[in-house]
Residue frames as a rotation matrix with the C-alpha (Angstrom) as fourth column:
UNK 1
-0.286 -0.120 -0.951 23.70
-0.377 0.926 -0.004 40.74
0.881 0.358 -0.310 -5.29
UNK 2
-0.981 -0.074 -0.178 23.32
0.104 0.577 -0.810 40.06
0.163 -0.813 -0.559 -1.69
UNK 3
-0.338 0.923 0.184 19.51
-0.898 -0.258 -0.357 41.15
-0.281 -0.286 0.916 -1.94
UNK 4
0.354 0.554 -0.753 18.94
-0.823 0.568 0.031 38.73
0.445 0.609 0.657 -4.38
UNK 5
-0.596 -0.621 -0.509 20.78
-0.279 0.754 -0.595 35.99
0.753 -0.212 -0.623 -2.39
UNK 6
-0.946 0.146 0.291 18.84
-0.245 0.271 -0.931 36.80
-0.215 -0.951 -0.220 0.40
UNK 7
-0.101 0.937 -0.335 15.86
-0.890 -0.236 -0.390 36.67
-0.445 0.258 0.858 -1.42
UNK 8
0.172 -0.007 -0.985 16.48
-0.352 0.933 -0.068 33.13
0.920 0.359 0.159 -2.84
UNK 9
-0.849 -0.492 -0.196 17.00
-0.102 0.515 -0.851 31.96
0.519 -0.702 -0.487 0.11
UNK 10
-0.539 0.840 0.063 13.74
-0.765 -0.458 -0.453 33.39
-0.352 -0.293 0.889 1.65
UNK 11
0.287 0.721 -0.631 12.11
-0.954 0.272 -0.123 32.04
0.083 0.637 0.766 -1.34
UNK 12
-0.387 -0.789 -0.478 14.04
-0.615 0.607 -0.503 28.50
0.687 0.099 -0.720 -0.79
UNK 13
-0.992 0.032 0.119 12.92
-0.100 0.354 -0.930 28.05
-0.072 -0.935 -0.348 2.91
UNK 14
-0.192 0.977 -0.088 9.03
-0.951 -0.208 -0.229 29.37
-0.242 0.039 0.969 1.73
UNK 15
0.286 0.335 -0.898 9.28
-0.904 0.405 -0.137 26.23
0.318 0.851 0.418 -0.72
UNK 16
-0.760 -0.484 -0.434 10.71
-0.072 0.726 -0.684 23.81
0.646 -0.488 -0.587 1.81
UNK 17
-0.684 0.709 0.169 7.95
-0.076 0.160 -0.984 24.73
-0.725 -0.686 -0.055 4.83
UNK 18
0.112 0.975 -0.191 5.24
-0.950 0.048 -0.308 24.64
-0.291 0.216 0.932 2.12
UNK 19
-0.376 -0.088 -0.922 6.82
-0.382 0.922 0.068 21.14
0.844 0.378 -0.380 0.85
UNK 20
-0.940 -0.209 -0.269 6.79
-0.043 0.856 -0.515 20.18
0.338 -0.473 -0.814 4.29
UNK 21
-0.678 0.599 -0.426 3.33
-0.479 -0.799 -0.362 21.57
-0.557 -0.042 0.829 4.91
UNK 22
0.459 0.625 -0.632 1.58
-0.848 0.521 -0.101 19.26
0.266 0.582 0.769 2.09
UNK 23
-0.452 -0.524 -0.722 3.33
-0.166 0.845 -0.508 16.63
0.876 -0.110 -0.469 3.14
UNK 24
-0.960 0.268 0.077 2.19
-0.107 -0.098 -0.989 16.76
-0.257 -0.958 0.123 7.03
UNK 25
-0.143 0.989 0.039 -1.65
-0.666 -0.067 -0.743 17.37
-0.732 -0.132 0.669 6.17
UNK 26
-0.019 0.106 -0.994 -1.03
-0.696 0.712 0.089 14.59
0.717 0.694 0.061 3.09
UNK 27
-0.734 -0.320 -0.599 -0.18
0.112 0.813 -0.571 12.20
0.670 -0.486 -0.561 6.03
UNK 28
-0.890 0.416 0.186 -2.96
-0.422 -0.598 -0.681 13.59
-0.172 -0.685 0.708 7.99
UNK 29
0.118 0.710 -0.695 -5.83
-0.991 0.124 -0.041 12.84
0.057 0.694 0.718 5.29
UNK 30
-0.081 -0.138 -0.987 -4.19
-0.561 0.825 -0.069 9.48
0.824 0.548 -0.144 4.85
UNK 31
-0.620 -0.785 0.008 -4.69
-0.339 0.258 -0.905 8.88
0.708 -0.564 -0.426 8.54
UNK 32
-0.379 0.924 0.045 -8.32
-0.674 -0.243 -0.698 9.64
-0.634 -0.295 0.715 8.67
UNK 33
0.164 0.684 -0.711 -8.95
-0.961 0.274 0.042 7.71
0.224 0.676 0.702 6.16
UNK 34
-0.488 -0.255 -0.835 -7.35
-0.237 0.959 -0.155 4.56
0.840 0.122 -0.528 7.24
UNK 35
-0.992 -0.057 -0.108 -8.74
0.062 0.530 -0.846 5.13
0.106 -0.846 -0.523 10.64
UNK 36
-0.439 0.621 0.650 -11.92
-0.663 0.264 -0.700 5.10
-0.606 -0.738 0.296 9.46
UNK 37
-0.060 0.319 -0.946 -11.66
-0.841 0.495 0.220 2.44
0.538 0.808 0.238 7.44
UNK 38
-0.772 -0.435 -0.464 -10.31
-0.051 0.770 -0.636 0.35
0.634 -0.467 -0.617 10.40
UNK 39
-0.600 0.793 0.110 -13.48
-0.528 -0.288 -0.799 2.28
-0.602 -0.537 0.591 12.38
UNK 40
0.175 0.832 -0.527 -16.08
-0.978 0.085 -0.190 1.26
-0.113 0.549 0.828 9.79
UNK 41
-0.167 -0.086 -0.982 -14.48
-0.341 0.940 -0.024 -2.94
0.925 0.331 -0.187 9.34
UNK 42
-0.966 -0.225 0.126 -14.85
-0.172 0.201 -0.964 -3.02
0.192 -0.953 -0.233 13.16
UNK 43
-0.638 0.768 0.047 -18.35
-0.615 -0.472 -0.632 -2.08
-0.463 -0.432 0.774 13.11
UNK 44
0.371 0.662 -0.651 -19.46
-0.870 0.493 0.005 -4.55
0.324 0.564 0.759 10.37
UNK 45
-0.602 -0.624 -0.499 -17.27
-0.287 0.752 -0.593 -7.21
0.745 -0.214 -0.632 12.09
UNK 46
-0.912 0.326 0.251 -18.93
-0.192 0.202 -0.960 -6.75
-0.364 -0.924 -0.122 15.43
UNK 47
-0.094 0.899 -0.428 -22.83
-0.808 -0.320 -0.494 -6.16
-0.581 0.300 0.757 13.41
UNK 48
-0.116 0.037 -0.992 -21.90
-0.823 0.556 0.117 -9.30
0.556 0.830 -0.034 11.79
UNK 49
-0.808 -0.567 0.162 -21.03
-0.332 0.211 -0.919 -11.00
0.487 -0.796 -0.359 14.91
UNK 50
-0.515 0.856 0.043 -24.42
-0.409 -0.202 -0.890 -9.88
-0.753 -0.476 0.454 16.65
UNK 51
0.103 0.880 -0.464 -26.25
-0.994 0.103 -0.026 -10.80
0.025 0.464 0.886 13.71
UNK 52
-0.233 -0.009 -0.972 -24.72
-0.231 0.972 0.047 -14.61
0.945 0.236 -0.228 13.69
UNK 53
-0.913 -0.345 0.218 -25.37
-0.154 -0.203 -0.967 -14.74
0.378 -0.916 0.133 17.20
UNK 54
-0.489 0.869 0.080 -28.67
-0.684 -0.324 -0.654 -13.72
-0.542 -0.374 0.752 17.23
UNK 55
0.085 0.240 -0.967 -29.44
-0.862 0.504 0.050 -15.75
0.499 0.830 0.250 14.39
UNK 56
-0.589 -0.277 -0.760 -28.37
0.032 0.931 -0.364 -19.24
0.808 -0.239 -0.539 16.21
UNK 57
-0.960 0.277 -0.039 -29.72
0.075 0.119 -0.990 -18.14
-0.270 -0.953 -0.135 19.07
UNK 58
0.080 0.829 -0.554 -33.54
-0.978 -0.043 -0.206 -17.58
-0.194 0.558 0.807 16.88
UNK 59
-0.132 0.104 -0.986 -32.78
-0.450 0.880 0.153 -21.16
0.883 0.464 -0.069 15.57
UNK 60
-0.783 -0.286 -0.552 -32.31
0.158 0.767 -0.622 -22.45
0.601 -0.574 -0.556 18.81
UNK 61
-0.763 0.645 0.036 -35.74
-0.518 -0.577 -0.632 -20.59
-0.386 -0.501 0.774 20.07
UNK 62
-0.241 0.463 -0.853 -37.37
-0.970 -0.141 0.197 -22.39
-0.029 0.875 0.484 17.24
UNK 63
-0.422 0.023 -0.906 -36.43
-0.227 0.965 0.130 -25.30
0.878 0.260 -0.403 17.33
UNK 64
-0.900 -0.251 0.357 -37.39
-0.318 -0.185 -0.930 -25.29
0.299 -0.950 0.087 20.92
UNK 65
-0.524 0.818 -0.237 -40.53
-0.794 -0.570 -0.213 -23.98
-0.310 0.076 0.948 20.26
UNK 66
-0.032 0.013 -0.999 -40.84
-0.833 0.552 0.034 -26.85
0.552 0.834 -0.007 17.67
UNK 67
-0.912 -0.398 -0.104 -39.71
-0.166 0.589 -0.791 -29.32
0.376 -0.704 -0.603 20.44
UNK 68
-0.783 0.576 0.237 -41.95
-0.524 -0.403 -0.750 -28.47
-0.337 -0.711 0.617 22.70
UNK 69
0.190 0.923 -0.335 -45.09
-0.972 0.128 -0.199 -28.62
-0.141 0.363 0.921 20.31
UNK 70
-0.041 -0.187 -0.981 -43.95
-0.679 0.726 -0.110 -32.14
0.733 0.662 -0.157 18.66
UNK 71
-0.988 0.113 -0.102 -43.43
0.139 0.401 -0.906 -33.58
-0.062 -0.909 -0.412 22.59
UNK 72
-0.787 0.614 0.057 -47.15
-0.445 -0.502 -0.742 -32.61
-0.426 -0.609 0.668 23.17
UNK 73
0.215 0.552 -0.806 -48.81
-0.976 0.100 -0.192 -33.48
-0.025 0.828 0.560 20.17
UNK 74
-0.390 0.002 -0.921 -47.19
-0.471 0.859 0.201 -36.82
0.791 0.512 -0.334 20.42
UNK 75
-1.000 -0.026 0.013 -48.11
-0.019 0.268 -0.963 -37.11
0.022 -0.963 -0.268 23.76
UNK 76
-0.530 0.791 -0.305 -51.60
-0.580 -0.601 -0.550 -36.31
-0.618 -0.114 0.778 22.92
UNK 77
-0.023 -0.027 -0.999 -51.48
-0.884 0.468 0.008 -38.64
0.467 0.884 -0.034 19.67
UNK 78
-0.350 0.015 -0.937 -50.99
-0.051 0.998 0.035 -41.76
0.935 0.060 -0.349 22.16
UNK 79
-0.810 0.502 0.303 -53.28
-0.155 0.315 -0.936 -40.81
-0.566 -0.805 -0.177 25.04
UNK 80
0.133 0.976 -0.175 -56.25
-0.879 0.034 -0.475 -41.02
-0.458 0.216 0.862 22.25
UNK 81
-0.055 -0.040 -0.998 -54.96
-0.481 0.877 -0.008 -44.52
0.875 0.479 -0.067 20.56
């Protein structure tokens, strides 16, 4: 009897460290994945960022641009009248 005692026991602890064991690398997986979900919303945050940025700042190049020409042209428009 005492083999078999010790042997449940054995077999007891095996089935505890492997519980804890899938558990540990379950929390692992679940850690990578959130951090690179938090990695990957950062990056389209900022890449969004840069793109509205850039994007105002293009409008504001334009319109400039636009400025510019329209100042000239009228300026040009009432040295020939």
């Amino acid at each position: 009897m005492a083999s078999i005692d010790k042997l449940y026991e054995e077999v007891k602890k095996g089935t505890k460290t492997d519980m804890e064991l899938f558990v540990l690398k379950a929390v692992d997986k679940a850690a990578d994945a959130l951090s690179s979900s938090f990695t990957m919303l950062f990056v389209i945050v900022v890449a969004m960022l840069t793109l509205f940025v850039n994007m105002d700042l293009s409008f504001f190049i334009v319109s400039g641009v636009y400025l510019i020409l329209a100042l000239v042209l009228k300026k040009k428009t009432h040295e020939e009248a």
